[in-house]
C-alpha positions in Angstrom: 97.7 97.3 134.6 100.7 99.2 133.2 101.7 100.6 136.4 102.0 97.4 137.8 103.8 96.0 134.7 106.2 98.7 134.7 108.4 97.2 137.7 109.1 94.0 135.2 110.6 95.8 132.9 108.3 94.8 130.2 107.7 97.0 127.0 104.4 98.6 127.3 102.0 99.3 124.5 98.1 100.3 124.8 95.5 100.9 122.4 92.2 102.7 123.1 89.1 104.8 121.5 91.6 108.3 122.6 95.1 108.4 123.2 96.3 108.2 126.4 99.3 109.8 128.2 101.4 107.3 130.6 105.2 107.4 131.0 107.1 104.5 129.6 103.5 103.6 127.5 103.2 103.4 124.0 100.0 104.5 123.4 98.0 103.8 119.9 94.2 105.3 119.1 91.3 104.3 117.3 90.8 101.9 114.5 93.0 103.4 112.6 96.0 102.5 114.8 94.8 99.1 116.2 96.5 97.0 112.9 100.6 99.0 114.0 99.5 98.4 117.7 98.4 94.3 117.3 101.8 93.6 114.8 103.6 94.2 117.6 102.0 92.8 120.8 103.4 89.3 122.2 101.3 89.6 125.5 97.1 90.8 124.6 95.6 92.0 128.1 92.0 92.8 126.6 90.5 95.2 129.5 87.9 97.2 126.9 84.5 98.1 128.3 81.4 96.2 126.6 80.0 98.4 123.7 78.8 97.9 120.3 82.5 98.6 118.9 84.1 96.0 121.3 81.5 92.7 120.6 83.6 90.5 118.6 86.8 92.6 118.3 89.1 89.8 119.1 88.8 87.7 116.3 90.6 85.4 113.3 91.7 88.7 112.1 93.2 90.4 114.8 94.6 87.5 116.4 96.2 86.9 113.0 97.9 90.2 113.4 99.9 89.1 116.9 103.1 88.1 116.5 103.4 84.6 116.5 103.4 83.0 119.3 101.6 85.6 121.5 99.1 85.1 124.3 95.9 86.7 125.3 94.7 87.4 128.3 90.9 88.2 128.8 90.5 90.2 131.6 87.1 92.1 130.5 84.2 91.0 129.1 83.5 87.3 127.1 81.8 88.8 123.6 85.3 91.1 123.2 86.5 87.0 122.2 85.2 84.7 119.0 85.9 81.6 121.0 85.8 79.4 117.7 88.6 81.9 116.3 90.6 81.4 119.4 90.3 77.8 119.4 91.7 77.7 115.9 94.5 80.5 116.5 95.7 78.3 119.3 95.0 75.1 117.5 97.6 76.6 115.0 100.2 77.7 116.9 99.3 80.9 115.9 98.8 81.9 119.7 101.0 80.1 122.2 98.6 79.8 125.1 95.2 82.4 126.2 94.2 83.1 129.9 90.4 83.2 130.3 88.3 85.0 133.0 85.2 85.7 131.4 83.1 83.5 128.1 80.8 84.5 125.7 78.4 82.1 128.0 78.6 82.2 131.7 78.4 79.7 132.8 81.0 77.9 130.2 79.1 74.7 128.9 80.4 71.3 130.0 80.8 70.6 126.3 83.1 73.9 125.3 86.1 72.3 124.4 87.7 75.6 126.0 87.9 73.3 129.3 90.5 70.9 128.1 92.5 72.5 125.7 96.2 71.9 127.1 96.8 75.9 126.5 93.9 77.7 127.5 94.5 78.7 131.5 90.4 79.5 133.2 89.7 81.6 135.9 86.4 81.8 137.7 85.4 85.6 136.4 87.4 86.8 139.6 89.9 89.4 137.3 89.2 91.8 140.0 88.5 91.5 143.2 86.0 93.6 145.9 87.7 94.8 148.7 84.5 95.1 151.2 86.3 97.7 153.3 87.4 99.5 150.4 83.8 99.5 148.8 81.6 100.2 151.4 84.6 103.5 152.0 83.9 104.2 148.1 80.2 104.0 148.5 79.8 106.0 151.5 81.8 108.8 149.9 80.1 109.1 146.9 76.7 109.5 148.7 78.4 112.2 150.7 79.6 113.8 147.8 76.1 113.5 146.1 74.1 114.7 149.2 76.2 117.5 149.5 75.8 118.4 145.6 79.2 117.7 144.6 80.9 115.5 141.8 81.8 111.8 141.8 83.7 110.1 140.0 83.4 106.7 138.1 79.8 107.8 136.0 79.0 106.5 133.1 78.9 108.3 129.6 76.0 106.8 128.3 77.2 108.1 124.6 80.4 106.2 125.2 78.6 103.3 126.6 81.1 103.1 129.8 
């Protein structure tokens, strides 16, 4: 996501469990950096992996810490987002507008008054989409690689949880 922001010039900024090491990226760690890195974020592009830590994390209080009139942009999972607090950070003016791919319910009830808020912008839970050619390449490869006794990438550390 930051690669591709780069080429607009944008200022970057990411937060994470560890530090990470990206030219032109501002790069905050842990919960003892996430206040310094939301009092300065105008654009939220939430992209954390579902764990224990994560549930809930973007709440009244952290969305309280964006600069006024920020956005957010859910991208990853729907329990990262208290929907009642984003309905009352945008309800405030707090937040200027949210983009929504993925709800704490799936599918969205007919009755979440996330559907007609004039500032909330849905997408069907298509953030990212599967390239068949480019899967079935990924998936062929890694059974190579594991037939053949050698690593693959893209495992998960079930101590991280992702």
């Amino acid at each position: 996501m930051a690669e591709s922001l780069q080429a607009w010039g944008f200022p970057l900024r990411c937060w994470s469990r560890s530090r990470k090491s990206w030219p032109g990226v501002e790069s905050f760690a842990g919960t003892q950096e996430l206040d310094a890195f939301l009092s300065q974020t105008r654009v939220l592009i939430n992209l954390l992996p579902n764990t224990a830590e994560t549930v809930g994390i973007i709440n009244g209080e952290r969305l309280e810490q964006l600069q006024d009139g920020a956005y957010l942009l859910n991208l990853a999972r729907g329990v990262h987002v208290n929907e009642d607090d984003l309905l009352a950070a945008l309800n405030s003016g707090k937040l200027k507008g949210a983009m929504l791919d993925v709800f704490s319910r799936e599918p969205l009830p007919a009755d979440s008054p996330l559907w007609k808020h004039p500032r909330v912008a849905m997408t069907p839970h298509i953030a990212a989409v599967t390239r068949p050619a480019e899967a079935v390449a990924y998936i062929s490869r890694t059974i190579s690689h594991l037939e053949n006794g050698e690593a693959v990438t893209g495992q998960v550390d079930r101590q991280r949880g992702y």
